[in-house]
C-alpha positions as CSV (number, residue, x, y, z in Angstrom):
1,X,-14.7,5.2,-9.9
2,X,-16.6,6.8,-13.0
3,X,-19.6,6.8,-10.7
4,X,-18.0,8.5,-8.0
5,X,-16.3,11.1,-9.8
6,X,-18.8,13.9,-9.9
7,X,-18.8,14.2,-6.1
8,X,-15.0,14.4,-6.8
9,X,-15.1,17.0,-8.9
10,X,-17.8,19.1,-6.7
11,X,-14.4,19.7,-4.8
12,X,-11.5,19.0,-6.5
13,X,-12.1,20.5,-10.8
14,X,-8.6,19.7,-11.6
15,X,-9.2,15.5,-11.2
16,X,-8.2,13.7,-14.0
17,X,-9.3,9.7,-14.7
18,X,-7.1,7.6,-17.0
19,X,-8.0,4.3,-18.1
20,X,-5.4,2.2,-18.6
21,X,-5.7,-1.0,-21.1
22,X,-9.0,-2.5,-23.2
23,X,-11.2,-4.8,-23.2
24,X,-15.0,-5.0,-23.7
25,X,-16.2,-3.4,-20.7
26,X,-14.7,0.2,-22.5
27,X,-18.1,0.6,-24.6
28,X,-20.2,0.7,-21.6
29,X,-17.7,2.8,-19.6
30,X,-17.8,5.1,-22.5
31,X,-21.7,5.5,-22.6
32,X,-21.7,6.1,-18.6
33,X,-18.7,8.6,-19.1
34,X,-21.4,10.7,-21.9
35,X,-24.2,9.7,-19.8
36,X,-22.3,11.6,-17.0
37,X,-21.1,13.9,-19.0
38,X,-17.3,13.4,-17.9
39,X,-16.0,13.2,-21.3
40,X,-13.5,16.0,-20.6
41,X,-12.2,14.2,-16.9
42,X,-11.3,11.0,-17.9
43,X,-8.8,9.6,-20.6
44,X,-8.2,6.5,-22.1
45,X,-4.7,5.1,-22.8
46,X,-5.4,1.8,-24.2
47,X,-2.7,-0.7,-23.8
48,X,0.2,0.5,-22.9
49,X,3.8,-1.3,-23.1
50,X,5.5,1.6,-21.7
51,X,4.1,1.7,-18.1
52,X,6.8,3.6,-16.4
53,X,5.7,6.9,-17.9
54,X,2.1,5.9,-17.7
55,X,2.5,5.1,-13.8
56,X,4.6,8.6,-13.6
57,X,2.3,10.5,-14.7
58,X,-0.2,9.4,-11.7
59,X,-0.8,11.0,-8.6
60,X,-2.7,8.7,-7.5
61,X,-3.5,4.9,-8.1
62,X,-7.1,3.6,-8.1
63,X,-8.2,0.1,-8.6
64,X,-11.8,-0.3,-8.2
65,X,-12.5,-3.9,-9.3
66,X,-15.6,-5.6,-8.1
67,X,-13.7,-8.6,-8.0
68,X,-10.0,-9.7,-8.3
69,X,-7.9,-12.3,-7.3
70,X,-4.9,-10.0,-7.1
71,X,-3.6,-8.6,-10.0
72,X,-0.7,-6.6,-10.9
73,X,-1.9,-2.7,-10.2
74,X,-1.6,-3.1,-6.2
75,X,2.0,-4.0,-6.6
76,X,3.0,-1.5,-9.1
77,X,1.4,0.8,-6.9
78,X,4.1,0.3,-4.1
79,X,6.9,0.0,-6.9
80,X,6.4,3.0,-8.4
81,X,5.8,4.7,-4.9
82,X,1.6,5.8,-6.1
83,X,-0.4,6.0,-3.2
84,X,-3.3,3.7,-3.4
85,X,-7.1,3.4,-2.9
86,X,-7.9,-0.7,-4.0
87,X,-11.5,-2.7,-3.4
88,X,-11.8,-5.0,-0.6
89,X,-11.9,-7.6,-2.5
90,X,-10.1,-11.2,-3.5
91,X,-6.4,-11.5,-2.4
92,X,-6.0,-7.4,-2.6
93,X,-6.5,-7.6,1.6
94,X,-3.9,-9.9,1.5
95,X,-1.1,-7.1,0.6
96,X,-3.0,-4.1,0.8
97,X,-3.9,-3.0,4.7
98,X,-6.0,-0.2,5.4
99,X,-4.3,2.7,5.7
100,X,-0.9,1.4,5.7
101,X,0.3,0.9,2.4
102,X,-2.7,1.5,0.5
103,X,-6.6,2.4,1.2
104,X,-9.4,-0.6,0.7
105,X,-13.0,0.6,-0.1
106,X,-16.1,-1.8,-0.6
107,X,-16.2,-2.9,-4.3
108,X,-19.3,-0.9,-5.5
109,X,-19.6,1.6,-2.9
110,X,-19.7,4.9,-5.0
111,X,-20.6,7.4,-2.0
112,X,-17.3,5.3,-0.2
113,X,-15.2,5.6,-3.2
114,X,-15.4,9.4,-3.5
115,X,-15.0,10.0,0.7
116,X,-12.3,7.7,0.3
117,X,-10.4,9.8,-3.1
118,X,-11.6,13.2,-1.6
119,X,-9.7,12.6,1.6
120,X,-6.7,11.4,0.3
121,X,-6.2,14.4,-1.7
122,X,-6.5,16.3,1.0
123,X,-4.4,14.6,3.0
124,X,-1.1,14.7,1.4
125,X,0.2,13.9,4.9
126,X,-1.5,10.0,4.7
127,X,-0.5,10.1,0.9
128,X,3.3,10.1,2.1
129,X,2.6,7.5,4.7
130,X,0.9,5.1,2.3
131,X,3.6,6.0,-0.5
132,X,6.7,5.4,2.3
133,X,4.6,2.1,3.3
134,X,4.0,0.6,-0.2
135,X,7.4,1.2,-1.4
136,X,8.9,-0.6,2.2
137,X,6.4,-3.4,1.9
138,X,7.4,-4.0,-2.1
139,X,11.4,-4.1,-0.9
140,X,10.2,-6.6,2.0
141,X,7.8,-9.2,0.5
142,X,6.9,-8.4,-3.6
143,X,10.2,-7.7,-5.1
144,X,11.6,-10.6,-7.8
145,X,14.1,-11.7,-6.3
146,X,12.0,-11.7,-2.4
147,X,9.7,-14.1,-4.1
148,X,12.3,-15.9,-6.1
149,X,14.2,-17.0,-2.6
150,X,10.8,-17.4,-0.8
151,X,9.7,-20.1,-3.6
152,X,13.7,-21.6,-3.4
153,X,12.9,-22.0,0.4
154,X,9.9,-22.9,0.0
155,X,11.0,-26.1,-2.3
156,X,13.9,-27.1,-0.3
157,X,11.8,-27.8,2.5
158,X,9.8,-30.3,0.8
Protein backbone atom coordinates (compact mmCIF):
# COMPACT_ATOMS: atom_id res chain seq x y z
CA UNK A 1 0.00 0.00 0.00
CA UNK A 2 3.03 2.43 0.97
CA UNK A 3 4.43 1.35 -2.37
CA UNK A 4 1.56 2.17 -4.35
CA UNK A 5 0.70 5.36 -2.88
CA UNK A 6 2.57 7.76 -5.00
CA UNK A 7 0.65 6.76 -8.13
CA UNK A 8 -2.35 7.47 -5.76
CA UNK A 9 -1.48 10.63 -4.98
CA UNK A 10 -0.45 11.66 -8.80
CA UNK A 11 -4.34 11.80 -8.85
CA UNK A 12 -6.01 11.94 -5.74
CA UNK A 13 -3.56 14.78 -3.17
CA UNK A 14 -6.05 14.59 -0.47
CA UNK A 15 -5.29 10.44 0.25
CA UNK A 16 -4.54 9.82 3.66
CA UNK A 17 -2.82 6.25 4.94
CA UNK A 18 -3.38 5.18 8.60
CA UNK A 19 -1.64 2.47 10.20
CA UNK A 20 -3.43 0.88 12.55
CA UNK A 21 -1.54 -1.33 15.47
CA UNK A 22 2.48 -2.17 16.01
CA UNK A 23 4.67 -4.56 15.65
CA UNK A 24 8.22 -4.79 14.27
CA UNK A 25 7.54 -4.42 10.72
CA UNK A 26 6.75 -0.35 11.68
CA UNK A 27 10.72 0.53 11.56
CA UNK A 28 11.01 -0.54 8.10
CA UNK A 29 7.68 0.86 7.05
CA UNK A 30 8.83 4.00 8.51
CA UNK A 31 12.28 4.18 6.54
CA UNK A 32 10.22 3.29 3.14
CA UNK A 33 7.60 5.99 4.19
CA UNK A 34 11.09 8.77 4.32
CA UNK A 35 12.58 6.87 1.59
CA UNK A 36 9.34 7.82 -0.25
CA UNK A 37 9.03 10.77 1.10
CA UNK A 38 5.26 10.17 2.31
CA UNK A 39 5.83 11.30 5.70
CA UNK A 40 3.00 13.87 5.50
CA UNK A 41 0.30 11.03 3.79
CA UNK A 42 0.30 8.44 6.06
CA UNK A 43 -0.30 8.19 9.97
CA UNK A 44 0.25 5.91 12.48
CA UNK A 45 -2.32 5.09 15.25
CA UNK A 46 -0.61 2.43 17.17
CA UNK A 47 -2.89 0.15 19.04
CA UNK A 48 -5.99 1.12 19.36
CA UNK A 49 -8.73 -0.16 21.92
CA UNK A 50 -11.22 2.15 20.62
CA UNK A 51 -11.83 0.94 17.08
CA UNK A 52 -15.17 2.28 16.37
CA UNK A 53 -13.89 5.84 15.92
CA UNK A 54 -10.74 4.56 14.33
CA UNK A 55 -12.96 2.51 11.66
CA UNK A 56 -15.23 5.80 11.38
CA UNK A 57 -12.92 7.80 10.46
CA UNK A 58 -12.10 5.62 7.16
CA UNK A 59 -13.34 5.92 3.92
CA UNK A 60 -11.93 3.35 2.83
CA UNK A 61 -10.51 -0.06 4.17
CA UNK A 62 -7.23 -1.56 2.78
CA UNK A 63 -5.71 -4.79 3.86
CA UNK A 64 -2.67 -5.54 1.86
CA UNK A 65 -1.17 -8.58 3.65
CA UNK A 66 1.15 -10.80 1.66
CA UNK A 67 -0.20 -13.56 3.53
CA UNK A 68 -3.15 -14.17 6.02
CA UNK A 69 -5.16 -16.77 7.07
CA UNK A 70 -8.09 -14.55 7.66
CA UNK A 71 -7.98 -12.05 10.19
CA UNK A 72 -10.28 -9.71 11.66
CA UNK A 73 -9.96 -6.41 9.25
CA UNK A 74 -12.22 -8.09 6.28
CA UNK A 75 -15.01 -8.51 8.75
CA UNK A 76 -14.89 -5.27 10.32
CA UNK A 77 -14.90 -3.96 7.04
CA UNK A 78 -18.54 -5.28 6.32
CA UNK A 79 -19.47 -4.30 10.05
CA UNK A 80 -18.67 -1.06 10.02
CA UNK A 81 -20.04 -0.68 6.34
CA UNK A 82 -15.98 0.43 4.78
CA UNK A 83 -15.72 -0.58 1.43
CA UNK A 84 -12.83 -2.81 0.96
CA UNK A 85 -9.82 -3.54 -1.25
CA UNK A 86 -8.07 -7.09 0.59
CA UNK A 87 -5.00 -9.47 -0.98
CA UNK A 88 -5.90 -12.55 -2.62
CA UNK A 89 -4.61 -14.35 -0.33
CA UNK A 90 -5.25 -17.26 2.67
CA UNK A 91 -8.97 -17.65 3.69
CA UNK A 92 -9.68 -13.76 2.67
CA UNK A 93 -11.21 -15.35 -0.86
CA UNK A 94 -13.25 -17.29 1.26
CA UNK A 95 -15.50 -14.16 2.43
CA UNK A 96 -14.29 -11.62 0.31
CA UNK A 97 -15.57 -11.94 -3.55
CA UNK A 98 -14.42 -9.74 -6.10
CA UNK A 99 -16.37 -6.96 -6.51
CA UNK A 100 -19.10 -8.01 -4.39
CA UNK A 101 -18.53 -7.23 -0.99
CA UNK A 102 -15.02 -6.17 -1.17
CA UNK A 103 -12.14 -5.91 -3.91
CA UNK A 104 -9.16 -8.71 -3.98
CA UNK A 105 -5.76 -7.63 -5.47
CA UNK A 106 -2.50 -9.93 -5.80
CA UNK A 107 -0.46 -9.66 -2.55
CA UNK A 108 2.48 -7.55 -3.81
CA UNK A 109 1.25 -6.15 -6.90
CA UNK A 110 2.00 -2.40 -6.39
CA UNK A 111 1.01 -1.15 -10.04
CA UNK A 112 -2.56 -3.45 -9.17
CA UNK A 113 -2.93 -1.97 -5.79
CA UNK A 114 -3.01 1.64 -6.94
CA UNK A 115 -5.49 0.82 -10.23
CA UNK A 116 -7.35 -1.06 -7.88
CA UNK A 117 -7.55 2.27 -4.85
CA UNK A 118 -7.69 4.78 -7.81
CA UNK A 119 -10.76 3.23 -9.26
CA UNK A 120 -12.61 2.88 -6.30
CA UNK A 121 -12.39 6.33 -5.41
CA UNK A 122 -13.67 7.15 -8.40
CA UNK A 123 -16.30 5.05 -8.32
CA UNK A 124 -18.33 5.91 -5.53
CA UNK A 125 -21.11 4.08 -7.35
CA UNK A 126 -19.09 0.40 -6.77
CA UNK A 127 -18.09 1.84 -3.25
CA UNK A 128 -21.98 1.72 -2.34
CA UNK A 129 -22.36 -1.63 -3.85
CA UNK A 130 -19.41 -3.21 -1.99
CA UNK A 131 -20.50 -1.22 1.31
CA UNK A 132 -24.50 -2.51 0.81
CA UNK A 133 -22.77 -6.11 0.01
CA UNK A 134 -20.37 -6.34 3.10
CA UNK A 135 -22.78 -5.12 5.50
CA UNK A 136 -25.66 -7.96 3.94
CA UNK A 137 -23.07 -10.65 3.92
CA UNK A 138 -21.88 -9.74 7.82
CA UNK A 139 -25.93 -9.87 8.89
CA UNK A 140 -25.98 -13.32 6.82
CA UNK A 141 -22.87 -15.45 7.62
CA UNK A 142 -20.22 -13.28 10.26
CA UNK A 143 -22.41 -11.90 12.89
CA UNK A 144 -21.93 -13.64 16.65
CA UNK A 145 -24.73 -14.93 17.09
CA UNK A 146 -24.84 -16.48 12.90
CA UNK A 147 -21.71 -18.27 13.91
CA UNK A 148 -22.75 -19.13 17.47
CA UNK A 149 -26.00 -21.20 15.95
CA UNK A 150 -23.92 -22.50 12.92
CA UNK A 151 -21.29 -24.06 15.54
CA UNK A 152 -24.72 -25.23 17.88
CA UNK A 153 -25.78 -26.98 14.59
CA UNK A 154 -22.92 -27.91 13.64
CA UNK A 155 -22.36 -30.04 17.17
CA UNK A 156 -25.72 -31.44 17.33
CA UNK A 157 -25.24 -33.26 14.30
CA UNK A 158 -22.33 -35.16 15.51
Amino acid sequence: LIQALPEILKLHLNVKVVIVGDGDYLISLRNLINNLSLTNYVFFTGNKTNINRVYNSFDIVAFPTLYEALGYIPVEAMYYKKPLVASNTGGIPEIVFDYYNGLLVEPGNVKLWSKTIINLINDISLQNKLIENGSKFYKEFLEPPVIYNKFEQLYQDK
